[in-house]
Backbone as JSON, one array per atom type, in Angstrom:
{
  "sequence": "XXXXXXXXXXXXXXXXXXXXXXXXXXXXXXXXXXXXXXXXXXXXXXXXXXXXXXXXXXXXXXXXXXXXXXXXXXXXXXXXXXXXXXXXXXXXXXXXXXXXXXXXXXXXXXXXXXXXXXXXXXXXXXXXXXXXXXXXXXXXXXXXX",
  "N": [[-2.73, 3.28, -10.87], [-5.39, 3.04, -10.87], [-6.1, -0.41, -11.26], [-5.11, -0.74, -8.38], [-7.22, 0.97, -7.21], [-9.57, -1.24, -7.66], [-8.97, -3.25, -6.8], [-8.97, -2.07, -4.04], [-11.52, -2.17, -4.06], [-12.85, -4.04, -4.36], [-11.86, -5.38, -1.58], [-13.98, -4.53, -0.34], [-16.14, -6.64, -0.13], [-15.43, -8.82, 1.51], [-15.52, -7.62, 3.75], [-13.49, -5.86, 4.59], [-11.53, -2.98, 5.31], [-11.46, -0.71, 2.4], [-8.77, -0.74, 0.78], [-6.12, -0.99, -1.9], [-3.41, -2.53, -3.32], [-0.84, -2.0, -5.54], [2.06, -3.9, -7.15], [4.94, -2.77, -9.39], [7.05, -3.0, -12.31], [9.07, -0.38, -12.41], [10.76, 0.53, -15.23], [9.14, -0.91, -16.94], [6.54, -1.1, -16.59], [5.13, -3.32, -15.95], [3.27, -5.23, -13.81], [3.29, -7.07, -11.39], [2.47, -7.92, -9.32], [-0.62, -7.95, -7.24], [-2.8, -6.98, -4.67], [-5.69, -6.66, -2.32], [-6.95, -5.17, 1.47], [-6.86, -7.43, 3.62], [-7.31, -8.58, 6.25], [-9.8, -9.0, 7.75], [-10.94, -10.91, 6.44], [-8.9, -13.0, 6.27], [-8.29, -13.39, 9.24], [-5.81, -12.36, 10.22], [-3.7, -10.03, 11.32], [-1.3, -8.54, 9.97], [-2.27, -8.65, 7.41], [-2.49, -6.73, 5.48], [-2.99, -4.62, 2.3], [-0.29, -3.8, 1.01], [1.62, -5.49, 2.67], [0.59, -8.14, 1.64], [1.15, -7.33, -1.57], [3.76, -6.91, -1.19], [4.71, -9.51, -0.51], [4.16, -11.15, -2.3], [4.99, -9.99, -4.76], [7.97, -10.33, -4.12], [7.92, -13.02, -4.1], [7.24, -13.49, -7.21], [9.45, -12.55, -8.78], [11.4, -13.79, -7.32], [13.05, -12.89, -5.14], [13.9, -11.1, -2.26], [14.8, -8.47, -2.51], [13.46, -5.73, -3.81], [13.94, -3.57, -5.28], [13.84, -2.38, -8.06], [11.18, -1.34, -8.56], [7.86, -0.58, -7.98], [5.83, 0.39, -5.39], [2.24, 0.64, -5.39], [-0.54, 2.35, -3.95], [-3.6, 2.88, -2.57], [-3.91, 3.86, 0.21], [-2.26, 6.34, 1.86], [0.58, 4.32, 3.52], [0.5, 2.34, 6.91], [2.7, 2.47, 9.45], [3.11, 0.01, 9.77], [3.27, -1.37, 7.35], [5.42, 0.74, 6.07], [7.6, 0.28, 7.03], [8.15, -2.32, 6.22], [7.93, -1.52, 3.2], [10.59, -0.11, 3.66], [12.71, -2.09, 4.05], [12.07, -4.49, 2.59], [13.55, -2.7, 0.28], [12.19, -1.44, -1.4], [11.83, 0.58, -4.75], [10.24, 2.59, -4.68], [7.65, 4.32, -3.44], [4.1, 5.27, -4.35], [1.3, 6.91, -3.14], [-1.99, 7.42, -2.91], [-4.67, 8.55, -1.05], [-4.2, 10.6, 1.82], [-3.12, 9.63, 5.07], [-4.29, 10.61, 8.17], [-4.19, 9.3, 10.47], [-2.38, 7.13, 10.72], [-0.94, 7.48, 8.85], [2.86, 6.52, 8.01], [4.53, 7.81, 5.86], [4.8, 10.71, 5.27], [2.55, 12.1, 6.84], [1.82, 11.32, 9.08], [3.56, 10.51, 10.5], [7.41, 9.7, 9.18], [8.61, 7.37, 7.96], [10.08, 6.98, 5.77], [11.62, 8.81, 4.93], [13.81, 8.84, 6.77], [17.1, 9.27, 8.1], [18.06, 7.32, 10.18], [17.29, 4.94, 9.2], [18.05, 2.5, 7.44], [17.62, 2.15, 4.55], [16.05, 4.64, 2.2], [13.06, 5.39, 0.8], [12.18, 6.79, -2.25], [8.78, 8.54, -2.41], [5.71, 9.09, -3.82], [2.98, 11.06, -3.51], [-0.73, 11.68, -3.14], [-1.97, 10.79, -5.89], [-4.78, 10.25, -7.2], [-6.3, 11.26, -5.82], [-8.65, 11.62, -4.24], [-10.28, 9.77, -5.05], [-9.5, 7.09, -3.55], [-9.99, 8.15, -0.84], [-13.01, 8.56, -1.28], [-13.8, 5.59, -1.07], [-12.59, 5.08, 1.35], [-14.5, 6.66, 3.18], [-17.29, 6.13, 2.08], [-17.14, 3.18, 2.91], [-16.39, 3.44, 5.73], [-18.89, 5.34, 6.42], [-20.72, 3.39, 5.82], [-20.42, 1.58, 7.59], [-21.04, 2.52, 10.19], [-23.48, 3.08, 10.0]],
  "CA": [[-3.56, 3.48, -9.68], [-6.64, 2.11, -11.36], [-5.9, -1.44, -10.73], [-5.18, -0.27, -7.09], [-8.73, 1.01, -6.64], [-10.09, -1.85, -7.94], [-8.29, -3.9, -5.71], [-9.55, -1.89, -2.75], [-13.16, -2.1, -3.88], [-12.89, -6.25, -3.78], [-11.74, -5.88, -0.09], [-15.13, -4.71, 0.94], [-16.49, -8.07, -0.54], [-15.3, -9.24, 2.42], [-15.95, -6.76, 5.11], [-12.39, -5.15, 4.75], [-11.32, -1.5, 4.61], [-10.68, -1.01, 1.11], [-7.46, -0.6, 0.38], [-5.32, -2.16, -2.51], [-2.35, -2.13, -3.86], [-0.16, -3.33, -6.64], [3.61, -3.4, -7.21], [4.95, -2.5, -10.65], [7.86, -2.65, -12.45], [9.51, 1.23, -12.43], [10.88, 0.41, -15.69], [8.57, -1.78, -18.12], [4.68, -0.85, -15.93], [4.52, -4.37, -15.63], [2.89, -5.51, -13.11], [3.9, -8.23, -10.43], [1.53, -7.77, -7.84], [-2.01, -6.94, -6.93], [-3.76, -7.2, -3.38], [-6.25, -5.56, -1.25], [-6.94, -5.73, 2.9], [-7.26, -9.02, 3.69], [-7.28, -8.68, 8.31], [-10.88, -9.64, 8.13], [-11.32, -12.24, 5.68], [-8.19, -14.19, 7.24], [-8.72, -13.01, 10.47], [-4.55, -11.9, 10.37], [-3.14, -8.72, 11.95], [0.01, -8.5, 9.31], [-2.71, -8.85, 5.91], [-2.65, -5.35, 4.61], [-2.47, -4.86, 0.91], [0.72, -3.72, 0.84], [2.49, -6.42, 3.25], [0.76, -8.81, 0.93], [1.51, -7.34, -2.66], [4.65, -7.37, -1.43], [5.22, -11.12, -0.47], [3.84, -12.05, -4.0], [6.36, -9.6, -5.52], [9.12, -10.95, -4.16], [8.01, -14.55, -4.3], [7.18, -13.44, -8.19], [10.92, -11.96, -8.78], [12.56, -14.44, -6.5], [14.24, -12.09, -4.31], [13.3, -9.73, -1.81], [14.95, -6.99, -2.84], [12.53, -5.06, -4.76], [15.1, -1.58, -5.88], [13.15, -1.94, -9.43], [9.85, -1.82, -8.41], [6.94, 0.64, -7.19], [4.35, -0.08, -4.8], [1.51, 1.56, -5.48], [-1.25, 2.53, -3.14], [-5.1, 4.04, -2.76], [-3.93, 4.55, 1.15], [-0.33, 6.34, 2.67], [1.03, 3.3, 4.34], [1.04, 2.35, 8.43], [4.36, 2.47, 10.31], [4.34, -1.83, 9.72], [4.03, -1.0, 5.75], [6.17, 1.58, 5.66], [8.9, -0.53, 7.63], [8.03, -3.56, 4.77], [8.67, -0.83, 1.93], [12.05, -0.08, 3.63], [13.3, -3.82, 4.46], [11.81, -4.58, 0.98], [14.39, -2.1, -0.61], [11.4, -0.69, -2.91], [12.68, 1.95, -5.4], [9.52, 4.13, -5.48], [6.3, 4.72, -3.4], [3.01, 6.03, -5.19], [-0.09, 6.74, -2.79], [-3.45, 7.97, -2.82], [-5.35, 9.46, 0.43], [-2.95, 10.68, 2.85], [-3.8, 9.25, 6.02], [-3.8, 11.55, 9.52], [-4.45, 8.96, 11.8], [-1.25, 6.45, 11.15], [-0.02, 7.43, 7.79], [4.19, 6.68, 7.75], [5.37, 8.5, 5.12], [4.69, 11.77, 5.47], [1.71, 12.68, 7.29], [1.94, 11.32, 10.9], [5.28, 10.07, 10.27], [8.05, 9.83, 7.95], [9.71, 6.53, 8.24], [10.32, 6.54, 4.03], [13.23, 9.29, 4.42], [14.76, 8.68, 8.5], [18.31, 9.12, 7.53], [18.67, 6.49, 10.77], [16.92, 3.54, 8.66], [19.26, 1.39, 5.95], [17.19, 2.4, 3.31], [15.69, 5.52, 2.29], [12.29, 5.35, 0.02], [11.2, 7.61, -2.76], [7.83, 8.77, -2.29], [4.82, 10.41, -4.19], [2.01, 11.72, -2.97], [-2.01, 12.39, -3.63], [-2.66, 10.39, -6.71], [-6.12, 9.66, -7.11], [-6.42, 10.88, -3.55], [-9.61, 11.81, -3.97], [-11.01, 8.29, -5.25], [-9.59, 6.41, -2.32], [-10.68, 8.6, 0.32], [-14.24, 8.28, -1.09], [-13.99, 4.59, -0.85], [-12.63, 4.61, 2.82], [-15.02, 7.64, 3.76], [-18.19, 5.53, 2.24], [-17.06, 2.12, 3.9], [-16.69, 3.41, 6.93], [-20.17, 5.08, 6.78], [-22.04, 2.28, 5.86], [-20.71, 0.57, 9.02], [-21.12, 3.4, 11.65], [-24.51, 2.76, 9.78]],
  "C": [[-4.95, 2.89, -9.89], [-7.25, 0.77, -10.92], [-5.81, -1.07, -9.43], [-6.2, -0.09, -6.37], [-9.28, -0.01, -7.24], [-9.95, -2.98, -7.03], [-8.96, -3.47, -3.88], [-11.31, -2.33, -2.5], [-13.67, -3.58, -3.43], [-12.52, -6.49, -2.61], [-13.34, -5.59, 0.94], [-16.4, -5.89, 0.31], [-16.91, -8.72, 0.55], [-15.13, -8.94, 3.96], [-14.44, -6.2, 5.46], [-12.56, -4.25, 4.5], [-10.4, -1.42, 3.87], [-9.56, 0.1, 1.25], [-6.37, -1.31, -0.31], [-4.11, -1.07, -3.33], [-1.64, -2.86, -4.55], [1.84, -3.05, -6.56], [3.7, -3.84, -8.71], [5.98, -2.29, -11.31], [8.06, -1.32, -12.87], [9.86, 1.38, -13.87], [9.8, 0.3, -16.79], [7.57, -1.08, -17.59], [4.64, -1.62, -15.69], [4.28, -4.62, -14.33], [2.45, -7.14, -11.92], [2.88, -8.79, -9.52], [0.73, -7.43, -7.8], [-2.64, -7.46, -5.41], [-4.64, -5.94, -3.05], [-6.05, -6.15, 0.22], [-7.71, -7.26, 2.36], [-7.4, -9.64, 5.94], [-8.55, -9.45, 8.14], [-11.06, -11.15, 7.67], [-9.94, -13.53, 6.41], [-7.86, -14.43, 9.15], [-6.54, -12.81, 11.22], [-3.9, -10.48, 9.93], [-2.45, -7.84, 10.46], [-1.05, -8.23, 7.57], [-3.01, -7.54, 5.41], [-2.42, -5.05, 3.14], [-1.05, -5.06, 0.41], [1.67, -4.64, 1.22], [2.34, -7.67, 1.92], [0.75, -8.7, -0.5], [3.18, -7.63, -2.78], [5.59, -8.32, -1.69], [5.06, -11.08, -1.78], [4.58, -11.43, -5.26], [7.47, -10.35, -5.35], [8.79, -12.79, -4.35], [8.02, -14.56, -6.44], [8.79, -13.34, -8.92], [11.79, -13.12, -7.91], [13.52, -13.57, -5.79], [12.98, -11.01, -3.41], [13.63, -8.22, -1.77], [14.39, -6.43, -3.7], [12.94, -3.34, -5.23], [14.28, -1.41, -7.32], [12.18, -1.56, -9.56], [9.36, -0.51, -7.57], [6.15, 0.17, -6.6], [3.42, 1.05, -4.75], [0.13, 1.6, -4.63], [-2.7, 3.17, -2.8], [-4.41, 4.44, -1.35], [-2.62, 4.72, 1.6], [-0.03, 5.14, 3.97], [1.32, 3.47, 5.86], [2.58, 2.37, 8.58], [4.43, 0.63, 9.94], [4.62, -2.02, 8.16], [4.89, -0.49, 5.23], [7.39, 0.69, 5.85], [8.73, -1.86, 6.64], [8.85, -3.06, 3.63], [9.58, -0.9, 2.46], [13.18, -1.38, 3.63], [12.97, -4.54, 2.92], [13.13, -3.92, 0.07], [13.69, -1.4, -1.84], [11.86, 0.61, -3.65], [11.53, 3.04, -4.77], [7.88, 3.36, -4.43], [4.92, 5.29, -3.81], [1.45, 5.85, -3.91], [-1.05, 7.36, -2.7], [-3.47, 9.24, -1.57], [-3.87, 9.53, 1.08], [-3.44, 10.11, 4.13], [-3.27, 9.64, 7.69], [-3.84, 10.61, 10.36], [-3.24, 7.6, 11.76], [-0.74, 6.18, 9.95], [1.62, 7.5, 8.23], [4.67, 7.19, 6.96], [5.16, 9.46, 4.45], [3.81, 12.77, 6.35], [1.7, 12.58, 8.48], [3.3, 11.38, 11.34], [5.91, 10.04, 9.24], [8.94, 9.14, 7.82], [10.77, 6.27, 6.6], [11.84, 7.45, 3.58], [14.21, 9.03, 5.52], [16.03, 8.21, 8.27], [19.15, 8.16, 8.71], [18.85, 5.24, 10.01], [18.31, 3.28, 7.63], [18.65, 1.93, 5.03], [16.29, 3.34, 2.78], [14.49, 5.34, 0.85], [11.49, 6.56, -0.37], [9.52, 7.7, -2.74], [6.9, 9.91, -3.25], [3.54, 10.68, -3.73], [0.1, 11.9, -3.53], [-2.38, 11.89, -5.03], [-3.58, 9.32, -6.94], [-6.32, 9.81, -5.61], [-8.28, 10.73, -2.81], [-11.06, 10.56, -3.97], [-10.85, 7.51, -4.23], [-9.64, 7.25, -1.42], [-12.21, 8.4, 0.02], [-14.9, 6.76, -0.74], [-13.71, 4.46, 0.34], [-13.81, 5.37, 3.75], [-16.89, 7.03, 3.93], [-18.34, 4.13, 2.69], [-17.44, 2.19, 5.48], [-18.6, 4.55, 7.31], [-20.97, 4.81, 6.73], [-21.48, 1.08, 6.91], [-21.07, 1.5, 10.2], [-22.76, 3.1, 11.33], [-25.79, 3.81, 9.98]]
}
């Protein structure tokens, strides 16, 4: 999770809300992947840490099935991350803050177990929750200003 917040802190570099994330083998620790937000700096919808730790996992691995692998998180993933992790095939979720206002997998919603989806993703909860909430809590109020 370390790397993760470190990752978020380099998105407000660039006037993003930090949030990073890495993917990791479940196995070894190694580590495949690292991003933070990236919406501002490329000025694209889709650039969330997670969408893009994931590309660079699977482009790393050559495959997009990622069943070995953890994505790890400072913030509980939107409904278009969450739906990435599942289409991904990720073994294992790990995230930070929980997030009330469009967390997926568990807090607003719960697209990670929906025994409709294809693929059902383990999830954990609240580590380091308290570090990335202080990083989204003092971002956003040094822009409300």
């Amino acid at each position: 999770m370390d790397l993760a917040l470190l990752e978020a802190e380099a998105a407000i570099a660039h006037g993003d809300v930090p949030v990073g994330a890495i993917v990791v083998n479940i196995e070894t620790g190694q580590v495949i992947a690292s991003r933070h937000n990236e919406r501002e700096l490329t000025q694209d919808t889709t650039a969330h840490a997670e969408i893009l730790a994931l590309r660079d996992a699977s482009i790393a691995i050559g495959s997009w099935r990622l069943n070995e692998y953890a994505l790890v998180v400072t913030l509980e993933p939107c409904p278009m991350c969450a739906g990435a992790c599942i289409n991904s095939r990720i073994g294992l979720v790990v995230f930070g803050a929980a997030d009330p206002k469009a967390g997926a997998m568990g807090t607003l919603y719960n697209l990670s177990c929906d025994p409709r989806l294809n693929h059902e993703v383990q999830v954990v909860s609240g580590i380091h929750a308290a570090e990335g909430a202080l990083l989204l809590t003092n971002y956003f109020a040094k822009r409300r200003g």
